[in-house]
C-alpha positions as CSV (number, residue, x, y, z in Angstrom):
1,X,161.7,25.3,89.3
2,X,162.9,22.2,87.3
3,X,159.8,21.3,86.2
4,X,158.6,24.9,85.2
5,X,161.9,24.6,82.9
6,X,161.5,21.8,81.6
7,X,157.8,23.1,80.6
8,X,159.7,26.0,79.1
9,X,162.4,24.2,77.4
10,X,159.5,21.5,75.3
11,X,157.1,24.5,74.5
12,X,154.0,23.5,77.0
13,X,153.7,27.0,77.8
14,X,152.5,29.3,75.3
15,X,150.9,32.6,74.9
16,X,148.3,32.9,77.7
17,X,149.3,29.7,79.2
18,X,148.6,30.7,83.3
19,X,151.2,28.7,86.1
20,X,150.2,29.4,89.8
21,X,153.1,28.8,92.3
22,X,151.5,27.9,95.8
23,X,153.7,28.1,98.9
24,X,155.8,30.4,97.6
25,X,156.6,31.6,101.2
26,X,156.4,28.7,102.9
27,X,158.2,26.3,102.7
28,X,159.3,28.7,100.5
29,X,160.7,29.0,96.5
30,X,163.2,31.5,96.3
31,X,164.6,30.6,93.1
32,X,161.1,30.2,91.3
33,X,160.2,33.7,92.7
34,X,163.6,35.3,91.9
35,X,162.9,34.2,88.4
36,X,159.5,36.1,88.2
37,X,161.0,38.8,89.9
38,X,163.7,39.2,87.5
39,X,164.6,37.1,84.2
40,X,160.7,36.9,83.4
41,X,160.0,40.2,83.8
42,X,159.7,40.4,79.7
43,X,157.8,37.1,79.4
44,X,155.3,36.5,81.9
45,X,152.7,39.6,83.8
46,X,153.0,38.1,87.2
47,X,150.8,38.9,90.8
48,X,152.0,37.7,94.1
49,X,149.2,37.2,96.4
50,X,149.4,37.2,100.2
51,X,147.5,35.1,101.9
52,X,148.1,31.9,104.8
53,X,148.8,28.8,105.3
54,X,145.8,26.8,104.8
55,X,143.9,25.9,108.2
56,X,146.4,28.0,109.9
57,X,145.5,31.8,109.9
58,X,148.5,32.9,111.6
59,X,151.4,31.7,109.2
60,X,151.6,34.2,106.1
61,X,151.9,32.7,102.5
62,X,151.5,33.3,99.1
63,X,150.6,32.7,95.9
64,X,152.2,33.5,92.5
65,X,149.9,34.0,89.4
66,X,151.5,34.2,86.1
67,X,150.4,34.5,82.5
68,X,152.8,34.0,79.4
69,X,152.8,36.8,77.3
């Protein structure tokens, strides 16, 4: 999450600019996906994709896509 601010704050992202989260389950970002979830809503379409860990296909995962709107 720092670094996706600090992005934010010096204008790297722009208009279509896409940021994948990986591990978003585990180990886990709760704050990064709260911020999709809620504050971001207006900015950024975002898709969470479910998927596992990789090279273990028991432990679920996933993946946040988002694009700057």
């Amino acid at each position: 999450m720092p670094d996706f601010k600090l992005l934010e704050k010096f204008g790297a992202i722009t208009k279509g600019t896409i940021i994948i989260g990986d591990n978003i389950i585990v180990p886990g970002a709760p704050q990064y996906l709260e911020y999709f979830k809620t504050t971001a809503l207006k900015d950024y379409k975002s898709v969470l994709y479910h998927q596992f860990i990789e090279y273990v296909q028991h432990i679920k995962d996933a993946v946040l896509v988002s694009e700057k709107l």
